[in-house]
Structure formats: C-alpha cells, structure tokens
C-alpha positions in Angstrom: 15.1 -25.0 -22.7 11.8 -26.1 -24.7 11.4 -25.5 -28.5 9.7 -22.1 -28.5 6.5 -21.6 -30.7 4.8 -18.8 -31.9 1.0 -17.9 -31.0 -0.7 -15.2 -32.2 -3.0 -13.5 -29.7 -6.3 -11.0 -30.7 -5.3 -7.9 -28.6 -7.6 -6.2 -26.4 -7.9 -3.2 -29.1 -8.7 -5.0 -31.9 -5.1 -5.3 -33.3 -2.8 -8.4 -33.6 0.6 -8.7 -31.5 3.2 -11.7 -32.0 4.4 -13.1 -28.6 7.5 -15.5 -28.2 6.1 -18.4 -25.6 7.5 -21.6 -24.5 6.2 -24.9 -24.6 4.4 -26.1 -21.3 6.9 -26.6 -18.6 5.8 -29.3 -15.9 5.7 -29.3 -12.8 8.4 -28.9 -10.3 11.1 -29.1 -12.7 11.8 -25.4 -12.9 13.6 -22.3 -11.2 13.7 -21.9 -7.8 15.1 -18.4 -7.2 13.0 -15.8 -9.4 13.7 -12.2 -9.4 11.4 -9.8 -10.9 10.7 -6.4 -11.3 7.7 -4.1 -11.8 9.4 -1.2 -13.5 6.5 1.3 -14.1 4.4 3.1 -11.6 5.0 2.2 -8.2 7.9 0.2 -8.9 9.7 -2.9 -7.3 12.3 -5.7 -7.7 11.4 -8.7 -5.9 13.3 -11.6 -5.3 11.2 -15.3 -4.4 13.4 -18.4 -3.5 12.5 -21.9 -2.6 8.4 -20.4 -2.2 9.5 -17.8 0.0 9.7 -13.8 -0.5 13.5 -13.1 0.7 13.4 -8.8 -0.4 11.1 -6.6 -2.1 12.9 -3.3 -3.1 10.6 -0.6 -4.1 11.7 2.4 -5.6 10.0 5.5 -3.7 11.5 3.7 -0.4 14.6 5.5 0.8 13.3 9.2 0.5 12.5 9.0 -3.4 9.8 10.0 -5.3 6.4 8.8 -4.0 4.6 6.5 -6.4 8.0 6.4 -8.5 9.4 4.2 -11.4 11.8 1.9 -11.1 15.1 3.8 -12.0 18.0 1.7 -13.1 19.7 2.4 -9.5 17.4 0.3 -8.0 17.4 -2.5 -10.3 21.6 -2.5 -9.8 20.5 -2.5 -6.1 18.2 -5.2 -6.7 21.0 -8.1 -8.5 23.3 -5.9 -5.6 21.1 -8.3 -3.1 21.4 -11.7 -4.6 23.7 -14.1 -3.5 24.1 -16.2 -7.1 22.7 -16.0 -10.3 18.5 -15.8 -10.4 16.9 -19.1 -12.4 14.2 -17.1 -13.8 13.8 -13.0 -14.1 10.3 -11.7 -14.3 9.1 -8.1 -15.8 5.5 -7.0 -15.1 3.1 -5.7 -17.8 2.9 -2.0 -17.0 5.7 -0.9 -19.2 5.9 0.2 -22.6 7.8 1.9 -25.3 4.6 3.4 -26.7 0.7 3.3 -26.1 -0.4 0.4 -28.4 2.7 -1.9 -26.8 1.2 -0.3 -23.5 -2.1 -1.5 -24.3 -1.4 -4.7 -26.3 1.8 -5.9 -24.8 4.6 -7.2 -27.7 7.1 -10.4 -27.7 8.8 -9.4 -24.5 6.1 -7.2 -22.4 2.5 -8.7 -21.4 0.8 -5.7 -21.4 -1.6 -4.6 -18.7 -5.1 -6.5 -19.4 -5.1 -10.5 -19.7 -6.0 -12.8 -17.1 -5.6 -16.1 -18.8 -2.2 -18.5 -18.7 -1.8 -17.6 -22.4 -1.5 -13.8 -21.5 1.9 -14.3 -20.2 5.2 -14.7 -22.3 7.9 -17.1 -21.4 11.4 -17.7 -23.2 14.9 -17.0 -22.5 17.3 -13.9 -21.8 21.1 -13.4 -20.8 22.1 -12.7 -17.4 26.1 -12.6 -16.5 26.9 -14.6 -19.3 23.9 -17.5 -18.7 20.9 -18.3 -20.0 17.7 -18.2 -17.8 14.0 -18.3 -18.2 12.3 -15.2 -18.8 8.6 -14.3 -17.6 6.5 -11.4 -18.2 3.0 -11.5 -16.6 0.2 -8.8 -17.1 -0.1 -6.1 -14.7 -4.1 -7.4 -14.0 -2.9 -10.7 -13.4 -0.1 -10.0 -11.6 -2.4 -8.4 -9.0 -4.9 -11.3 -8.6 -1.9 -13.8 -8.1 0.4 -11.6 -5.4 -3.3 -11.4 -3.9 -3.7 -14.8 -4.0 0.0 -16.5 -3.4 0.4 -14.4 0.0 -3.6 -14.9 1.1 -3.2 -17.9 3.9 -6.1 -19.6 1.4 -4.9 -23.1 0.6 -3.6 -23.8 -2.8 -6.8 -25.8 -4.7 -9.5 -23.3 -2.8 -11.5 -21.5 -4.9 -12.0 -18.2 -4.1 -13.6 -15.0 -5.8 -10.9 -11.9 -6.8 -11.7 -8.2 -6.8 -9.0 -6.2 -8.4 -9.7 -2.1 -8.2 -7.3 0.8 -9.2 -7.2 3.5 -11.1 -8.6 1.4 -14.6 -9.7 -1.8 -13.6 -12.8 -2.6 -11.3 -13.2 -5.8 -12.1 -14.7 -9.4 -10.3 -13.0 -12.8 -10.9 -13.6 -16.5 -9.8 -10.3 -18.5 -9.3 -11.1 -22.3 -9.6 -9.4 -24.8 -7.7 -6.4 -25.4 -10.3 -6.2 -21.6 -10.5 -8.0 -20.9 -13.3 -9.0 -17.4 -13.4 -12.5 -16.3 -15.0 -13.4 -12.3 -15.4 -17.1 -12.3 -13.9 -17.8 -9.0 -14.7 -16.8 -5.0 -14.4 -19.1 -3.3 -12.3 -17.4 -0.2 -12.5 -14.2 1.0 -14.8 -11.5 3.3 -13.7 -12.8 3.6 -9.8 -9.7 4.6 -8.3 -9.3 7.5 -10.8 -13.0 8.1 -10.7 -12.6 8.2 -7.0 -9.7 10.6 -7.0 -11.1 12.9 -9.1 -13.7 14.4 -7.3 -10.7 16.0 -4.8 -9.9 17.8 -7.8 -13.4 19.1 -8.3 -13.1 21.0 -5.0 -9.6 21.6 -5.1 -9.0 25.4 -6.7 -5.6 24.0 -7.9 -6.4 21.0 -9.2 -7.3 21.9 -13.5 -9.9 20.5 -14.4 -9.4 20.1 -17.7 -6.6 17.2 -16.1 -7.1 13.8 -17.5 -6.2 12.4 -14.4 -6.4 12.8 -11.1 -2.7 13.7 -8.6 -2.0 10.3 -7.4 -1.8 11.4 -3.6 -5.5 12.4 -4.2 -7.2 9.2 -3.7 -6.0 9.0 0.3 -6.7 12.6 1.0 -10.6 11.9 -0.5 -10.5 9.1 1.9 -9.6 10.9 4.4 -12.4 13.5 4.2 -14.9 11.1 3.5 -14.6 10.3 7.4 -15.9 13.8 8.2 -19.1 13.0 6.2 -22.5 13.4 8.1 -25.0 13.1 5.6 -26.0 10.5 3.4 -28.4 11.6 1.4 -27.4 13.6 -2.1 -29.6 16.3 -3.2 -30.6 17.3 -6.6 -27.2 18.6 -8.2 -25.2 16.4 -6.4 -27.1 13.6 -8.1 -27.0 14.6 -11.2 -22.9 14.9 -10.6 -23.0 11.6 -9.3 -24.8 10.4 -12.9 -21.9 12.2 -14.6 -18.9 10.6 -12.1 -20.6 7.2 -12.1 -21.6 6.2 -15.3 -20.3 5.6 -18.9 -16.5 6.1 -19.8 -13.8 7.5 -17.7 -13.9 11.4 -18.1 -12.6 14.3 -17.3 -14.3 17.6 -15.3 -14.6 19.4 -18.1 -16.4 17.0 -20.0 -19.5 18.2 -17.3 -22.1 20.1 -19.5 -22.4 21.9 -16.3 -19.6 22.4 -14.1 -19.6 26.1 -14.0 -22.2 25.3 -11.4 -21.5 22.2 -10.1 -21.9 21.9 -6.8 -18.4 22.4 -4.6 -16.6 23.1 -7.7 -13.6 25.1 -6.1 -15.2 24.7 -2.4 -11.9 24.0 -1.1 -11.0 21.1 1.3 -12.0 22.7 4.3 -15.8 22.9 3.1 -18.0 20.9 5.3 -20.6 20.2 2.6 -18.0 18.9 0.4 -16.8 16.5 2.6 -20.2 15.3 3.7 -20.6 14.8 -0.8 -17.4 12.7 -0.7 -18.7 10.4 2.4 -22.1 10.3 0.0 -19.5 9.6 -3.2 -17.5 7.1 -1.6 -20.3 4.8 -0.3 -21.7 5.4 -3.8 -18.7 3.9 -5.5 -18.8 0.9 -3.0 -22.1 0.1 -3.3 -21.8 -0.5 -6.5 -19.4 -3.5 -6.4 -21.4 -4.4 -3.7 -24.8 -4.4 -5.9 -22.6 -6.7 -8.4 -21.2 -8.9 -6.0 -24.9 -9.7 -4.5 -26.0 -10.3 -7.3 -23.1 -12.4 -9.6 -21.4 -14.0 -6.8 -23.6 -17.2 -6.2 -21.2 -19.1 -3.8 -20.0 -17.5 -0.6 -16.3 -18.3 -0.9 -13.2 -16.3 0.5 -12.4 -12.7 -1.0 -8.6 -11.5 -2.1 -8.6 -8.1 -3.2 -5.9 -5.8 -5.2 -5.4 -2.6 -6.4 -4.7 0.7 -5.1 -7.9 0.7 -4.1 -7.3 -2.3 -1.6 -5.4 0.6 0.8 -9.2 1.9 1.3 -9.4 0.6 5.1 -13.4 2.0 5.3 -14.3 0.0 2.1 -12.0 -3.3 3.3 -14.0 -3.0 6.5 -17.4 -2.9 4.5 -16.6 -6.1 2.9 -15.6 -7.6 5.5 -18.6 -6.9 7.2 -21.2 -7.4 4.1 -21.6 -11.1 4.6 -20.9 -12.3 1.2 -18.1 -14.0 1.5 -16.7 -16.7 4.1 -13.4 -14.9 4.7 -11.8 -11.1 3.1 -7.7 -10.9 2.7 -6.0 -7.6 1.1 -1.9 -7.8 0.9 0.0 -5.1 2.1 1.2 -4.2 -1.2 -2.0 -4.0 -2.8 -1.0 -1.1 -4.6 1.0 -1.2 -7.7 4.3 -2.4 -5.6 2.8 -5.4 -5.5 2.9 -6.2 -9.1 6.8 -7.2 -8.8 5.7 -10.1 -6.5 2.5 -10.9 -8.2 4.6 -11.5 -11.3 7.3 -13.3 -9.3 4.6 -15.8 -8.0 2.5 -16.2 -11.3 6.8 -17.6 -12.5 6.5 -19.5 -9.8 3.3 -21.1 -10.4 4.3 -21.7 -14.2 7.9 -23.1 -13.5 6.5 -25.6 -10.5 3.4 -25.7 -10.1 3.2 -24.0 -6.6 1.1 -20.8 -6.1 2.1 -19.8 -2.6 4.9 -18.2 -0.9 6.1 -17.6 2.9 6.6 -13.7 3.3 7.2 -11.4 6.3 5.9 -7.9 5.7 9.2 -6.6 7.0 11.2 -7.8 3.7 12.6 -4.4 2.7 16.0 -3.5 3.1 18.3 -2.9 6.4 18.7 1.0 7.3 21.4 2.4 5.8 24.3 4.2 8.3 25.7 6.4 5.6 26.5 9.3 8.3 27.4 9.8 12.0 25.2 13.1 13.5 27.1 15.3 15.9 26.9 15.1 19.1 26.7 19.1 18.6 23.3 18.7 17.9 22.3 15.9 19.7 22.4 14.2 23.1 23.6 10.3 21.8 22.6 7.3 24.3 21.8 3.8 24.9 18.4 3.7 25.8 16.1 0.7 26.4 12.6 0.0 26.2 11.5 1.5 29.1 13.4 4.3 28.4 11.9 5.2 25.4 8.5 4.7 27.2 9.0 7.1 29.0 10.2 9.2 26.5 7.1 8.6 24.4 4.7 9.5 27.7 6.7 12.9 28.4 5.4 14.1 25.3 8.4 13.7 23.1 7.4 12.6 19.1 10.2 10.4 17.8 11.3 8.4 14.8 11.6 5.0 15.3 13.7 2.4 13.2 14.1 -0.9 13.5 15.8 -4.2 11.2 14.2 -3.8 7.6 11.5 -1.3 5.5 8.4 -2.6 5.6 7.2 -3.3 2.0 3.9 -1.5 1.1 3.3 1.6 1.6 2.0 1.9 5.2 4.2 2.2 8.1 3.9 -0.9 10.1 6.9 0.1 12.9 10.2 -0.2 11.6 10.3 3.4 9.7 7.5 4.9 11.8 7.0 8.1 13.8 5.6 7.4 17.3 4.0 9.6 20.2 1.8 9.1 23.1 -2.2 9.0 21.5 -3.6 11.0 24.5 -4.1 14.9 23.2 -5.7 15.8 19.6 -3.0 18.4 20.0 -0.3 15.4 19.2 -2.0 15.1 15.9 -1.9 18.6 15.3 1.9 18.4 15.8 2.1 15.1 13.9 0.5 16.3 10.8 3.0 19.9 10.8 5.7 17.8 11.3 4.7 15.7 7.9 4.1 19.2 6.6 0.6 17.6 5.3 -2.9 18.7 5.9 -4.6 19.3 8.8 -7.4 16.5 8.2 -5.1 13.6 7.7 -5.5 11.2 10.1 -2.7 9.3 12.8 -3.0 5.5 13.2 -2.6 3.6 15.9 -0.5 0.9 17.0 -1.8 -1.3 19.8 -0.7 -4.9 21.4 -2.9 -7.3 20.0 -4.3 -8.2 23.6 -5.8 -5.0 24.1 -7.4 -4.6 20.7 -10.7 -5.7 21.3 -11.2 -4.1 24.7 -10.3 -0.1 23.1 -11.1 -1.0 19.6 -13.6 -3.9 19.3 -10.9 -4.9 16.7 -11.4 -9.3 17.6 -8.5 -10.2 15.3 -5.5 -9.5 14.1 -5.0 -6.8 12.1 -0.8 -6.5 11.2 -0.9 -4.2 7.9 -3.2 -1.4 8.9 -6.2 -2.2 6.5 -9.2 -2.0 8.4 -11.1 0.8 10.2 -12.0 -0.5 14.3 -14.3 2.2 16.2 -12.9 4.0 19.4 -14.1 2.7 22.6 -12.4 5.1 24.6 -12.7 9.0 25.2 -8.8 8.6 26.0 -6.9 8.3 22.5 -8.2 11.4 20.8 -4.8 11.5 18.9 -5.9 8.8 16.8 -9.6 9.1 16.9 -10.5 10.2 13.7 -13.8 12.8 12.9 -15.8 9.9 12.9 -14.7 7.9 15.7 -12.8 5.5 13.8 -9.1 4.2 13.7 -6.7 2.3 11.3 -5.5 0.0 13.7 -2.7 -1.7 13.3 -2.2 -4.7 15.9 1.5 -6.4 17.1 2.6 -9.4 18.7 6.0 -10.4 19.9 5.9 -12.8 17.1 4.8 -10.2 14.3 7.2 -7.2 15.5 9.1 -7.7 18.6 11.3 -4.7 19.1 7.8 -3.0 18.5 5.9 -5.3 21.0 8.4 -4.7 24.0 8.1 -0.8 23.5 4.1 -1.2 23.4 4.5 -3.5 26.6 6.7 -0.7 28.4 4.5 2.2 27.4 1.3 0.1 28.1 3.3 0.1 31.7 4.2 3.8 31.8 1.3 4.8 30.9 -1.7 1.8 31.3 -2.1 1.9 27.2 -0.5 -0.6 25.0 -1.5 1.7 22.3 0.8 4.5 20.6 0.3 7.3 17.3 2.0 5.5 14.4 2.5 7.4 11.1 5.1 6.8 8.6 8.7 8.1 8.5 9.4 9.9 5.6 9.8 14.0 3.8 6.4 14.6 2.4 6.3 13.4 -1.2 8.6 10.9 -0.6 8.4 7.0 0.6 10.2 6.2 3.9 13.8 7.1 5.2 16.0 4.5 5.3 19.7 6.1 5.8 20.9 8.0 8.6 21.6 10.8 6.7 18.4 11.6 5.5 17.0 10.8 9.1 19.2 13.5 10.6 17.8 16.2 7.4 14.5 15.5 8.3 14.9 15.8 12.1 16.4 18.6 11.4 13.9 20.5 9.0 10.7 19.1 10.2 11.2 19.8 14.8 11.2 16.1 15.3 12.7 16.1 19.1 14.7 13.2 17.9 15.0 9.6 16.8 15.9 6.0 18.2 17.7 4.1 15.6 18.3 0.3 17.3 18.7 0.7 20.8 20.5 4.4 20.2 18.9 7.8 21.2 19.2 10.9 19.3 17.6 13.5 20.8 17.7 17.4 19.4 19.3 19.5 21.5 17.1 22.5 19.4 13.8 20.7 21.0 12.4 22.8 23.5 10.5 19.6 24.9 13.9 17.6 24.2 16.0 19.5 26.6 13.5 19.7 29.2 12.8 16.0 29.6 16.8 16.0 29.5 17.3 18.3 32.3 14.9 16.6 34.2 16.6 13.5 33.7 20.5 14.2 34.3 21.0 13.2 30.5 23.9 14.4 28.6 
C-alpha cells in the first residue's frame, strides 16, 4: 500500500476537514473485485468484478421499507454473496454521524458535494483479517460516474452531465480523461421543490414540513399528465416566483398561503392538476433555458438523480435538440450511488471507467414457503398457457430469475394483465391499494413499438413517455394519451419475450399492463412467502413463479377460467 499523506481540503461551509488519502495509484495495477455500499437513503451494496456489475442489493427490495437505509442485514447479505475476499470496499458520501460531517465529509466519509478526484478519500481498512483498499466517493460524484460508467458512451468522449434530485440541479462537462467541471446550477433543490407543491394541495401534508414525503415526487408526476392548460394566471405566478426562486423553503415561509391558490384543493382538483402540468414544465424549462444557453457543444447527455425517473422530462430532452445523444441509468435514483461509487474505485484503482451490467442484477427469489394447495390450484403452465390466462382477464404476479435493480419493474417482479379495458387499471391500482390517478405501463415486444407507440428504439428501463396510437390499450393510456413504455427482446428478457410473443398470438397484441410487484410502501417481493401475503390481502387471482401456477381458489375470475378449463 502507498505512503499515505495528509491534504487538507476548504469544505463547502467554510470550515476545514482533515482527510486520510493515498498517493496516486497507476493504472491497471489495482483491485479487481470492488464491493461498495451506499448506506444512507435509498440504500445499496454493489459488488463490480473484472469491469462488470455481478449484484446490486438494495435495501427496500424484498418487501422493506420504500426508499430505506441500508440496515446491517443487508450488508451481511451483501459479503453473504461474494465468493472470496473484495480487493477494495467502497462507502458513498451520504452518511454521517452528524450535519457538519454530513455536509463536509471527515477522514473516512466524502460527504455529499465534491466533484473533483481530490474529493474522494482512499486508504486502507480490515476485512476478515486482510488489508484492502478503502474508497469513499461523494454522493454528487458518485451519480455523475454510475451515469457515466453504465452509458454505452466510449471511455475518452466527452459528454455534458445533468445531475437533479432533491438538492442538487446542477450542469457538468466531463472531458475526455474524465475530468469533471460544474458549469453551473440553474436551479437548487428541484426534486424537493418539485415535490412540494403535492403537499400544497394535499390537506394532510403540514405545511410547515421542511420537506416534502418522498413518494410525493411520482404522484406530482403523475397528475401533471392530466394538465390542460398552460398558461398560469396571476396568483399562480406569483406562487411560481415564491417555488422557483431564491433558497429552498418551506410553505409556510409564503407571505400569503392562507390564500394561495389550491392550498388544500385536494388531489382530485382539476385546476390543481392543470397548475402542476404548468409547474412541471416550469421547472424544466429552466434547465432547459441554461442548457441553451451554457452548453456550446452539442455532445451526448447522462443524467442522474431522482429526478432522472421523470419519463415526461427525459422525453423532453431527448427531443430538445441540444445534445447528439440522452442516456439515464435505471438506478438514477439514490440506489445508484452504491455503483457510482464502485465505478469511480474502479476508475482510480485502473484506470477504466466502464462496466458491463444487466439490469436484472438483483437477487434470485427466495422459496422460503410452500402455499397450500388449500388455497390454491398448483400447475405447470407454459407460455401459452399463461397467455391465455392473461387474455381471460385474470391479473397475475409474475417472477422470473433475479430483481431488477432500480426501482421500476422491468418483468421479473411485475404484475401483468391484458391492457384492453380502463377498468383493468381500476383494478390494478386497488389491488396496489394506491390512488386512482396512478398510471399502468406497458410492456411491449420491441417489434411492435413503433407501429402502437411511435416509440423507434429501444426503450428496456421504462424512462420515456411514447404517445398511444391506438384506441385499443386504454389500460395503459394515460389522461393524456401517453405511455411509459417499456420495450423487450429475447435478448434483453426472454422468459418475458416468449409470454409477449404468446399473448401477442392470443390476443394480436405483443403488448401487456406491467406494474411492479410489491405491498404499497414497500420495494418488490422477492420470497414466496411474502408473495402468498400479498395474494392473499390484496385479490390478486394468483401468481406464476418460474414455469409454476398458483391460482386463488378465493378468485371469483380464478375459478371460473378453471372450470372452464378442467383445471384442478
């Protein structure tokens, strides 16, 4: 290990921290297998060997907490995975004992702000008796480089960076030795900014809150797609001035919110939700304004941050025409941050800043419990099977090999129906005990995306919005005749592709409602057990875990399609 020296850094605050850091290391002499973790919000272990992603764990996955820390279960979980000892491990920068280590970092945590190499802390730790390299990265640089590692942009492109969450809105250029320069900030805080004005018409929400519920931000974006206006009038411009400019703040810091308009409106209000349509488009345009106007070279995109999982706004920058190509990760959200700081390791120790990853990197489904037969008619079924299950009206669980990591379901811990009847998404959304003006995705072979969705190339992680070209699929027709497509191919989700193909034959639609598997509150089931709860509480008419039926006998939909067909 190199001679360690001490460099004293000028924190963001104005105060002075002392950080432990290594002497360069060069190139393609380092560790191989890196495992790192992001232990705060949204938390993850990762594990990268040999340039390639082999698990992400994240720790609201397996029916916990949505949005949750990383507990130290899942960390045992985590070294419960590898198969020797890691040459590096890797903590992210959102952590801290207290505010000022929060905000300035210390001799063993990054901290959250920092984008340059010296921001990051190397040096050495114990692990089972051995030494190995230790690596903390900040939380905003962690972002731009799991952005950047898993974008297929060549290592030595340069690129621009947008990074936007719930405190950082910020614009960087990434040279072509990786280099990373802040351009500029058109807008702080925009996720929380964002999220807050749900709370303004939400009677529960207090608005005294210094921040907003962190489910709030995809239930604005929701009900921005019910917007039909565009144009603010008076009040609602002067709440814009107050939303939009100076620091972070909360409601009741508006001189006049006793009478601010939809202030307690509730969700259902139809003015409100043309005001968050007006809001959301506000927000955007103003990293659009910036980027027009600071970003000289048109160069490709990566983008990070919670606010990455906004498919309308992805969609609008794909389409603005300022950049030569747009990529968001399907872990832009704070998940992300384990791998980001895994690769940024990776980049330090050797040089390289890519990595090979499948989105389907979670963990296997756990078999922790045997349902009775008592309350459910068990089978084989194949493809076509299921089809035709899926066309009869039946709404089923679906699970297949590993979670996918991220928080969207991409078809291995999904919930699928036929997308023919708005009723389905009535059904859908009682089912997820959620409200009624959530939206259902759907899943379509990639062949027939264009034709029913104008969608003209792939689109695997759900992160763009297509419009409907068809009267046919009101399931997953949202209010504005819009859809989060998600698009498969035998090579990007087989299992998945051969039930599209069969339905697609059933039915003449390689297209089917996809919504994600899980008790509301919580990120996605992955043990039988739990599967079998949920089925139970939540009139699922039943499951197929691998090739295996479960159907509720307590369905009356189930035991129809079962008389029908001579099934046990």
């Amino acid at each position: 290990m190199p001679a360690s020296s001490l460099r004293i850094q000028r924190a963001t605050q104005g105060r002075f921290s002392v950080r432990i850091r290594s002497s360069p290391i060069p190139p393609n002499e380092g560790p191989v297998k890196i495992l790192a973790t992001n232990p705060g919000h949204d938390g993850a272990v990762a594990l990268i060997e040999d340039a390639k992603l082999v698990f992400s764990l994240e720790a609201e996955k397996d029916s916990n907490h949505r949005y949750a820390a990383l507990s130290n279960l899942d960390v045992i979980q985590g070294i419960g995975e590898l198969d020797g000892i890691p040459d590096a491990i890797c903590v992210s920068g959102w952590w801290a004992r207290d505010h000022e280590e929060f905000l300035n970092g210390s001799r063993i945590n990054a901290g959250y702000l920092g984008v340059a190499d010296a921001n990051s802390i190397i040096g050495s730790r114990r692990f089972l008796k051995r030494d190995v390299r230790y690596f903390s990265s900040t939380h905003e640089r962690a972002h731009i480089l799991c952005a950047f590692g898993m974008s297929p942009i060549p290592k030595g492109t340069p690129c621009y960076a947008l990074v936007w969450e719930g405190s950082i809105g910020a614009f960087y250029e990434l040279d072509a030795d990786l280099k990373i320069t802040k351009l500029g900030e058109p807008l702080t805080s925009p996720g929380n900014r964002y999220a807050l004005l749900y709370g303004l018409a939400d009677p529960s929400f207090p608005k005294d809150g210094p921040f907003p519920r962190s489910s709030d931000a995809g239930k604005l974006m929701a009900l921005a797609s019910f917007s039909s206006r565009i144009v603010p009038t008076l009040e609602e411009s002067k709440l814009l001035r107050f939303l939009l400019s100076g620091p972070y703040r909360r409601l009741s810091d508006y001189d006049g919110l006793s009478i601010a308009p939809h202030l307690n409106a509730g969700l259902e209000d139809s003015e409100f939700r043309n005001f968050a349509g007006i809001y959301s488009d506000a927000i955007f345009d103003t990293f659009l304004s910036f980027a027009r106007a600071n970003l000289r070279d048109k160069r490709p995109l990566i983008i990070a941050g919670g606010c990455g999982l906004n498919c309308d706004w992805n969609t609008k920058w794909r389409n603005s025409g300022c950049f030569t190509d747009v990529f968001v990760p399907p872990v832009a959200n704070d998940s992300g941050a384990a791998i980001g700081t895994a690769i940024d390791a990776q980049l330090r120790f050797t040089g390289e800043p890519k990595i090979a990853w499948d989105v389907y990197s979670g963990l296997g489904f756990r078999m922790d419990s045997c349902p009775p037969s008592e309350r459910y008619a068990i089978f084989a079924v194949n493809v076509m099977e299921v089809a035709d299950l899926l066309a009869s009206g039946l709404i089923l669980g679906w699970v297949s090999g590993r979670y996918e990591i991220g928080p969207r379901a991409l078809g291995n811990r999904s919930i699928l129906a036929a997308p023919f009847k708005h009723s389905t998404t009535t059904r859908l959304n009682q089912i997820k005990r959620r409200e009624s003006f959530r939206p259902i995705a759907p899943v379509c072979l990639s062949e027939d995306s264009k034709m029913l969705f104008g969608c003209d190339q792939e689109s695997p992680h759900m992160l763009y919005t297509y419009r409907v070209a068809t009267d046919a699929l009101e399931a997953i027709t949202h209010a504005n005749g819009s859809a989060r497509v998600q698009t498969v191919t035998a090579k990007s989700n087989r299992a998945l592709h051969e039930l599209l193909l069969a339905f697609k034959a059933r039915t003449g639609y390689g297209v089917l409602c996809n919504t994600s598997l899980n008790f509301n509150g919580k990120g996605a089931i992955n043990g039988m057990s739990d599967l079998d709860k949920y089925a139970s509480e939540n009139d699922l008419d039943g499951f197929v875990v691998e090739g295996l039926a479960y159907l509720s006998r307590s369905s009356r939909s189930t035991m129809s399609y079962l008389a029908g067909a001579s099934r046990p």
